[in-house]
C-alpha positions in Angstrom: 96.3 93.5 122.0 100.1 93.9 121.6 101.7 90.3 121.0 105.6 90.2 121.6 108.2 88.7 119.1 107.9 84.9 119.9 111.3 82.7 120.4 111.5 79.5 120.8 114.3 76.5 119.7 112.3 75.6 116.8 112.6 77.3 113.3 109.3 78.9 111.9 108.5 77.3 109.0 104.6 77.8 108.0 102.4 75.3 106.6 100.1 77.7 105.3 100.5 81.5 105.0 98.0 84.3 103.8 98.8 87.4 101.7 96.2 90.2 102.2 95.6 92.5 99.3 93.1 94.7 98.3 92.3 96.4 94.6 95.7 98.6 94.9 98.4 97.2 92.6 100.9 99.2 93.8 99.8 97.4 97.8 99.6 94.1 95.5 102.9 94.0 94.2 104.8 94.6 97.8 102.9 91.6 99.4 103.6 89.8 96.6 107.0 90.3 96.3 107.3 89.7 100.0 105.8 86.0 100.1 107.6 85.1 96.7 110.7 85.9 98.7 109.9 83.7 101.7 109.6 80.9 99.6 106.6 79.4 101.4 103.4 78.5 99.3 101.2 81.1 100.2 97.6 81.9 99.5 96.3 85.3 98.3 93.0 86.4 99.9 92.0 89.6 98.0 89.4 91.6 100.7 87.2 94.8 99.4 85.7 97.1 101.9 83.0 99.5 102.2 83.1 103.4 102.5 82.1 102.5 106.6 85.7 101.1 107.1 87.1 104.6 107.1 85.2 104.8 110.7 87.8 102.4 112.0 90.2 105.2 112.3 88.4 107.8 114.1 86.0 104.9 116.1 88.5 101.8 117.8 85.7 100.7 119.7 84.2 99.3 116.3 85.0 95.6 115.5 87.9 94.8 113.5 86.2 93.5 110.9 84.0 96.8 110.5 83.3 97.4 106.8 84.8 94.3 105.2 82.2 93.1 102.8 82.6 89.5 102.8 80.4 88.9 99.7 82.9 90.1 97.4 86.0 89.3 99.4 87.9 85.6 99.5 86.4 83.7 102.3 88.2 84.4 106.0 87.3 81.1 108.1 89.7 78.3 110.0 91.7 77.1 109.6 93.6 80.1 110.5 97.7 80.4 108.9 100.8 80.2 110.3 101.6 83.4 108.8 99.3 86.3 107.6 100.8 89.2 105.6 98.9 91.9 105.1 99.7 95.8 102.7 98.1 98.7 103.4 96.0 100.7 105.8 92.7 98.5 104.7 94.3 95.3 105.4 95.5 96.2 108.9 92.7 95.6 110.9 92.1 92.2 109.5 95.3 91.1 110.0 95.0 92.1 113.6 91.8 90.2 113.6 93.0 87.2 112.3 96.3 87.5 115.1 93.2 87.3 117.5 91.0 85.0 115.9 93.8 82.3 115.8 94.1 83.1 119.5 97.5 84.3 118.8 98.9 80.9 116.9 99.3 83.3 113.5 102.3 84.8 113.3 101.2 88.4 111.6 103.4 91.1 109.1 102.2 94.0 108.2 103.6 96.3 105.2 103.1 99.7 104.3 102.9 103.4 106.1 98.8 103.3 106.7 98.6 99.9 108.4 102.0 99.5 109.7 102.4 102.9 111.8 102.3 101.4 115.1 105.1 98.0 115.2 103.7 97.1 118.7 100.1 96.2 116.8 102.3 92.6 114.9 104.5 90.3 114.9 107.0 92.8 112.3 106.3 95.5 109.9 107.6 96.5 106.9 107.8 100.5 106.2 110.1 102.6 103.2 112.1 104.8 105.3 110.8 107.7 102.7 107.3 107.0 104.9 109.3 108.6 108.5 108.2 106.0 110.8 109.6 105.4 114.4 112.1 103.1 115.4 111.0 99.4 116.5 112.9 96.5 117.1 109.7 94.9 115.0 110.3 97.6 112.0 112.6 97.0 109.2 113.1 100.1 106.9 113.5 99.3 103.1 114.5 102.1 100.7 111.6 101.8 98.9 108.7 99.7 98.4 108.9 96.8 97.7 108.1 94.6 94.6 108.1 91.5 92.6 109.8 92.5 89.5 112.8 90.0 88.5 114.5 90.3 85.6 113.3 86.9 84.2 109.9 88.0 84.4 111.4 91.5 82.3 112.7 88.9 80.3 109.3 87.2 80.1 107.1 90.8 79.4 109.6 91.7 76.4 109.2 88.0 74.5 105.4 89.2 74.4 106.4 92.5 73.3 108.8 91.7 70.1 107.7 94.3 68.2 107.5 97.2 70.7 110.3 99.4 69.5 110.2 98.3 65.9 111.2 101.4 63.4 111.4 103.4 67.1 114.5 106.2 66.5 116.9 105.4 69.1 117.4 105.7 71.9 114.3 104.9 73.3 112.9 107.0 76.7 110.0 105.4 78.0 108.2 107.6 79.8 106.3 106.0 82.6 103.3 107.9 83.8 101.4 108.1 87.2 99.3 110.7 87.8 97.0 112.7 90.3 97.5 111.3 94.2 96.2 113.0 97.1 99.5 115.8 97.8 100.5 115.9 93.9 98.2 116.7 90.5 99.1 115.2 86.9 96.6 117.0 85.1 96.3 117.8 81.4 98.3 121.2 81.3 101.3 119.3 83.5 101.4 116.5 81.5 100.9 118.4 78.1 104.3 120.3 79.9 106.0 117.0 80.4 105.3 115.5 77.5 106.7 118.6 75.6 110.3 118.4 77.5 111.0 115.2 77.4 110.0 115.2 73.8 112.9 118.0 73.2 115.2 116.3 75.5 114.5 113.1 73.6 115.5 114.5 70.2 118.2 116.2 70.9 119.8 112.9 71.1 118.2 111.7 67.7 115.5 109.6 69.8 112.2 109.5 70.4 109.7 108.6 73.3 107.0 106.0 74.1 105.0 106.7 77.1 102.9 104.1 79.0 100.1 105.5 81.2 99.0 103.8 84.3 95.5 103.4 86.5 95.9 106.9 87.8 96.3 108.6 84.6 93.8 110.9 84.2 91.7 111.2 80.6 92.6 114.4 80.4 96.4 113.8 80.5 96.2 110.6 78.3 94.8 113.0 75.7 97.6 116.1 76.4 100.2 113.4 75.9 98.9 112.1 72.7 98.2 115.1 71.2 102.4 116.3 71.7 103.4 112.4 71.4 102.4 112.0 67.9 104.6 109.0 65.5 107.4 108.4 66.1 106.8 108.9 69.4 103.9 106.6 71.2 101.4 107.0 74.2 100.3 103.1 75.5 97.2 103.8 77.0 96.7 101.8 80.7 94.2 99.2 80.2 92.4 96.7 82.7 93.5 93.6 81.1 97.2 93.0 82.2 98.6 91.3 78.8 97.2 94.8 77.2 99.7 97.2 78.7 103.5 96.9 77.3 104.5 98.8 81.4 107.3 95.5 82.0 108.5 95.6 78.1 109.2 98.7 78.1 110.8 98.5 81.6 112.9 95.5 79.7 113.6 97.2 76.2 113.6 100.8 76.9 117.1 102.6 76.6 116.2 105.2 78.9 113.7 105.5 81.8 112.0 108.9 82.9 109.3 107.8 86.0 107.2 110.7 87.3 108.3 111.4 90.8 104.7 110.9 92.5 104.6 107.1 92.2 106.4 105.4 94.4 106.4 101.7 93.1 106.9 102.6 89.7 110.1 104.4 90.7 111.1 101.3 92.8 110.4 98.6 90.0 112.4 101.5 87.2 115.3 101.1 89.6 115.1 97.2 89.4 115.9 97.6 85.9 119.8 97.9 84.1 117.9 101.5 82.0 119.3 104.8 83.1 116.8 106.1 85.5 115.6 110.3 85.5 112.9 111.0 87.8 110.6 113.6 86.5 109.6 116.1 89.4 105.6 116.1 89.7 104.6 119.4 91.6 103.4 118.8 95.0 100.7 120.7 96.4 101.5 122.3 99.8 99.0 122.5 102.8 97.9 125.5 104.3 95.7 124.3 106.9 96.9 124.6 110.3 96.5 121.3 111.5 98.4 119.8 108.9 101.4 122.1 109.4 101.1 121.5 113.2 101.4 117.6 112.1 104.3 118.5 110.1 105.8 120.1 112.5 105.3 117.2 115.3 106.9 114.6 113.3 109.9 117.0 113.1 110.5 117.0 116.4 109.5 113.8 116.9 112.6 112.3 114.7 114.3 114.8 116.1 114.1 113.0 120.0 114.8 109.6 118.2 118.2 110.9 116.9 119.4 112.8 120.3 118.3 109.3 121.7 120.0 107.2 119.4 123.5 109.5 118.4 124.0 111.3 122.2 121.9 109.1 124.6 120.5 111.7 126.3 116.7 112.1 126.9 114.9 114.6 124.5 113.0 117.6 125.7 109.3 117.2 127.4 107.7 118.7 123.7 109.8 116.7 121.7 109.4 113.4 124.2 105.8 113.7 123.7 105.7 114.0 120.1 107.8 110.5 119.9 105.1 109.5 122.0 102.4 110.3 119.9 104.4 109.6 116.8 105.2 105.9 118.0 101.4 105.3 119.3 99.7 106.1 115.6 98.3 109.6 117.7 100.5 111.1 114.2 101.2 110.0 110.8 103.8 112.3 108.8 103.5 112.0 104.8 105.3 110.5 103.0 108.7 112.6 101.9 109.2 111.6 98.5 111.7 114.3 98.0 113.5 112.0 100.4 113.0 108.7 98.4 114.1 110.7 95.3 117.3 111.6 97.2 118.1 108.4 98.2 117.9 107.0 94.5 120.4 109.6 93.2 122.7 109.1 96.4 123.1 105.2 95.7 123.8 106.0 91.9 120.8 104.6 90.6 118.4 108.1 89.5 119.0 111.1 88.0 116.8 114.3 88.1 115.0 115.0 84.9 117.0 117.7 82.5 120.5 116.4 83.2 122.2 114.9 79.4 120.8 111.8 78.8 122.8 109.1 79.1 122.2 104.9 77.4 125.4 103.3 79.2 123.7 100.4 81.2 123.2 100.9 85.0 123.7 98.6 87.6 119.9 97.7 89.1 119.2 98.8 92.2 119.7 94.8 94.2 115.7 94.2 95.4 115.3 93.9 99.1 112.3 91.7 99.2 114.9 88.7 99.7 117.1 90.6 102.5 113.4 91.6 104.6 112.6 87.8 104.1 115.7 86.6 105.8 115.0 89.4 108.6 111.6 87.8 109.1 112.7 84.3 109.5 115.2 85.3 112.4 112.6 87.2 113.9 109.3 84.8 113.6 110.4 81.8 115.6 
């Protein structure tokens, strides 16, 4: 059931407001750095699903609740919040559920590409505009994801890091590493490739690098970076406790940043940082199925009706009005066009491409927008 933006004289101002996450701390962090913004005491309800939740996309007459497994998730019972926020395609359904379960008291916000792909489904949604969603009165568009890195909490990361570029040859390049994703593949000959050239580039400036890899990083690539990353340079292997991986000290200390262009968040929280940012271009695997081209090709036209809408008010053509009409409905889903996200970093000034002359002058830090969506939300939610 759609629910319309609600108004009324009084100002919304929530008691008690649940953050939905699931095991994704990239989908984390964005929640996260949403609620901190609001400033409301908030709850974090972390839900885990089972491979049958996947039907809920191909079956809607399933319940919402389909393949949540409530044993290992935080309890969902009344009563129900002011305010649910939920991040990613896994959470969607549930916050629907609890918009419904609440009988419609539960004012709901949903981030991300997967879960927030049709605005009409919540109260607002929250979508990069690197993820090509339609236009909605109930859709803000951020430049990229967001997050909860603050530079007291960088602060905070390099007091438990003291040591981290002790007897390090300046400057510093921390490389930060993502890895294989469902359109792009880090593997061990890429990274052994990487590793090499920013190595070089490194040195020519009398530096040297320390690399940090992350969940996604794959065995093989930890191992082709160590075995080119050898002292003085340094691979941090990821690791499952938190206070284990040096990721914000070296965010904090590092002279120079060089992100791999796959990973969105880790680009976003690099250009939350005052380092000089180069985004290291991660090869992307092109489709050749049909369908996916076709898909491709839809949301082209698609965007294409929104702007002869918006720029020359005049009514787009029956193929492309249809597309709009699939493309605002959730009947398509373009990727994600990190080549755009990348584009937008270097136009603000904040990124460079890889293999331009490094450069140590401190940069200005890309301002976060988790605080300008929160002020958008509270207009919106009354």
């Amino acid at each position: 059931m759609d629910m319309d933006i609600r108004k009324n004289d009084r100002p919304f101002s929530p008691d008690r407001v649940w953050v939905l996450t699931n095991p994704h701390p990239g989908n984390r962090i964005q929640a996260i750095g949403l609620a901190d913004a609001l400033g409301w005491p908030y709850e974090v309800k972390e839900l885990h699903f089972t491979k049958r939740a996947r039907w809920l996309g191909f079956l809607p007459f399933l319940p919402l609740t389909f393949g949540l497994d409530r044993r290992k998730s935080s309890p969902l019972k009344p009563p129900w919040p002011d305010l649910v926020i939920g991040v990613g395609r896994s959470t969607a359904s549930i916050t629907r559920w609890i918009g419904r379960a609440s009988k419609g008291s539960t004012r709901t916000v949903q981030l991300g590409r997967g879960g927030g792909a049709v605005a009409g489904r919540y109260d607002a949604v929250v979508t990069p505009l690197h993820c090509r969603m339609p236009p909605d009165a109930r859709r803000y568009d951020t430049l990229a994801p967001l997050h909860s890195i603050a530079l007291q909490q960088l602060a905070e990361a390099s007091r438990q890091w003291p040591e981290l570029l002790n007897s390090a040859p300046r400057p510093v390049v921390g490389l930060v590493v993502g890895g294989d994703a469902p359109r792009f593949r880090l593997n061990a000959e890429a990274s052994a490739e990487m590793a090499s050239r920013v190595r070089e580039w490194a040195e020519a400036s009398g530096g040297c690098v320390l690399a940090v890899t992350s969940r996604r990083t794959s065995r093989g690539a930890t191992e082709a970076l160590q075995s080119i990353l050898v002292p003085p340079h340094r691979v941090y292997t990821w690791q499952p406790e938190g206070r284990a991986n040096p990721y914000r000290a070296l965010l904090a200390q590092a002279d120079v940043l060089v992100v791999t262009g796959e990973s969105e968040s880790m680009l976003a929280e690099a250009a939350a940082t005052a380092a000089p940012l180069y985004i290291y271009p991660v090869v992307e695997i092109k489709s050749r199925r049909i369908g996916s081209r076709l898909r491709e090709e839809c949301a082209r036209r698609a965007h294409a009706a929104f702007s002869k809408e918006k720029k020359q008010g005049k009514a787009p053509g029956l193929v492309d009005a249809a597309c709009a009409w699939m493309l605002r409905h959730g009947l398509l889903r373009p990727r994600r066009d990190m080549n755009m996200l990348h584009h937008a970093l270097f136009a603000c000034g904040r990124a460079r491409p890889f293999g331009e002359p490094l450069q140590t002058a401190r940069q200005q830090p890309l301002p976060p927008e988790a605080p300008q969506v929160a002020a958008w939300l509270k207009k919106i939610l009354v």
